[in-house]
C-alpha positions in Angstrom: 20.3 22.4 7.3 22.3 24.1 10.4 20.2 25.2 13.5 21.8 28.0 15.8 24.3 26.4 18.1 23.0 28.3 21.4 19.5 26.7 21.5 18.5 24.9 18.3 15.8 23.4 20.0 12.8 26.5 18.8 14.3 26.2 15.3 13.3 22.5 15.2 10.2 23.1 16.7 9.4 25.7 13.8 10.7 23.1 11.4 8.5 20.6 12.7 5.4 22.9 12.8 6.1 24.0 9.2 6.3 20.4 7.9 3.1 19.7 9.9 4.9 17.1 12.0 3.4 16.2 15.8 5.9 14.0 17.3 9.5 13.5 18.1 11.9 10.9 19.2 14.5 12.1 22.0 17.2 10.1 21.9 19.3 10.3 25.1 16.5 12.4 26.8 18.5 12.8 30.1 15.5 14.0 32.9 13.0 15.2 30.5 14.4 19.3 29.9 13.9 19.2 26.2 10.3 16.9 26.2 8.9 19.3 28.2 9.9 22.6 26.0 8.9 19.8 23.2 5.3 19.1 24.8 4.6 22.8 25.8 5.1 23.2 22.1 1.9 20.6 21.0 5.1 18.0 19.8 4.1 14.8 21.0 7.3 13.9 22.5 8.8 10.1 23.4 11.8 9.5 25.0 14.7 7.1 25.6 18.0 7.4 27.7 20.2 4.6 28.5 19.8 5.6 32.9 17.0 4.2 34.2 17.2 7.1 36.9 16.7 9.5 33.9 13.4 7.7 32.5 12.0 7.5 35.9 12.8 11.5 36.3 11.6 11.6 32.6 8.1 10.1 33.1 7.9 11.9 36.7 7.1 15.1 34.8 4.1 13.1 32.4 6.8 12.3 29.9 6.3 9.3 27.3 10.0 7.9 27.7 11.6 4.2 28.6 14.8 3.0 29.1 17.2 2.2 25.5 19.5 3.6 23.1 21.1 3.1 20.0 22.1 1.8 18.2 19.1 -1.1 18.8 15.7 1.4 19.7 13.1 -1.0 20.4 10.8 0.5 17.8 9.2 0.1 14.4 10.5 1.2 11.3 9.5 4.7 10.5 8.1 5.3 13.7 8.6 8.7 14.5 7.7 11.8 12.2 11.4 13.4 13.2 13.9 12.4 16.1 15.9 15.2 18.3 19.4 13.4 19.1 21.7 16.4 19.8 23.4 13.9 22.1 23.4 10.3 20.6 26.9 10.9 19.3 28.8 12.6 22.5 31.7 10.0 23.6 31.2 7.8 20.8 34.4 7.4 18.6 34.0 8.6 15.1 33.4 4.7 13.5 30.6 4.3 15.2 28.6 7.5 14.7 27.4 5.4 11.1 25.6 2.7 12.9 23.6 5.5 15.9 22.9 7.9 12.6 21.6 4.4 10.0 19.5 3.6 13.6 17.8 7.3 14.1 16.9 7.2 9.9 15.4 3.4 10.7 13.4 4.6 13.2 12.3 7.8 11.4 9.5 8.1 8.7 10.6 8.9 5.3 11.9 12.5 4.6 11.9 13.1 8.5 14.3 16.0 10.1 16.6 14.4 12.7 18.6 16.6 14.8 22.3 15.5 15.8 25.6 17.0 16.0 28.1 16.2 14.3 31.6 16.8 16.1 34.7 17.2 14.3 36.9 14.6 15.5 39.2 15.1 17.7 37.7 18.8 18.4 37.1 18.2 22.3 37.5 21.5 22.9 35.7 24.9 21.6 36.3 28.6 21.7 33.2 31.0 23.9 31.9 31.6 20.5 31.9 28.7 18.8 29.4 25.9 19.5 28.4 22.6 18.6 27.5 22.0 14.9 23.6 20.9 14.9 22.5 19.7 11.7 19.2 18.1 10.3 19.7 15.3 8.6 16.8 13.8 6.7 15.8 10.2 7.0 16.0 8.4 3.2 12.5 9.1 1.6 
C-alpha cells in the first residue's frame, strides 16, 4: 500500500483506526512533530531517535520516547500494533535497509502496517512534484 507522499501521516492514522490499532512505534522520532499529530489522534505513541537532545525535546512535550535505533530496538518481539519509520532508512546505503526493515517486523505484532520509504538508490535528488515513496509494509503474520 502507497500513502500520499505530501503528508502520509493522516492516511496511517485512518489505517490504524480502521484496523482498530492504538499504538505506534516512531522510529527516528526527531523532537516529537509526528507523536504529537499521533497522540492528538488517540494513537498511543512511543518513540525512539538515536539524539539524546531529541528524546529529551520528545518527552518535554509528555511524549513516551527514549534514546535507540535500529537496527537493535530495546524491545520485545511483537511489541507494537504498527511502527511509523518514514525515516529509519535516510543515509543508510541500500545493503543495509534488510536488517532496519527485518528489525521494524521484529518489533511489530503479526500483520502490523509499518510505514517506511523506500528510496530508489541512488535517487538523491527529486523533481517539485515528485516525493518520497511511503509504503506500508506488513509485519509476517
Amino acid at each position: 500500500m502507497a500513502l500520499s507522499p505530501k503528508d502520509p501521516l493522516p492516511e496511517f492514522v485512518d489505517l490504524l483506526k480502521s484496523e482498530g490499532r492504538t499504538g505506534v512505534l516512531g522510529l527516528e522520532c526527531g523532537q516529537g512533530a509526528d507523536g504529537l499529530r499521533f497522540v492528538r489522534s488517540g494513537i498511543h505513541f512511543t518513540g525512539v531517535d538515536r539524539s539524546e537532545e531529541n528524546i529529551h525535546s520528545a518527552r518535554a512535550h509528555g511524549l513516551e520516547a527514549s534514546v535507540a535505533g535500529a537496527p537493535s530496538l530495546p524491545f520485545a518481539d511483537s511489541a507494537f500494533p504498527s511502527v511509523w519509520a518514514v525515516d529509519a532508512l535516510a543515509g543508510l546505503a541500500p545493503e543495509d535497509w534488510g536488517d532496519v526493515v527485518r528489525e521494524l517486523e521484529r518489533v511489530a505484532a503479526p500483520g502490523a502496517p509499518i510505514a517506511v520509504v523506500l528510496p530508489e538508490p541512488g535517487s538523491a535528488g527529486q523533481g517539485p512534484d515528485q516525493g518520497p515513496g511511503f509504503t506500508v509494509l506488513r509485519s509476517p503474520a
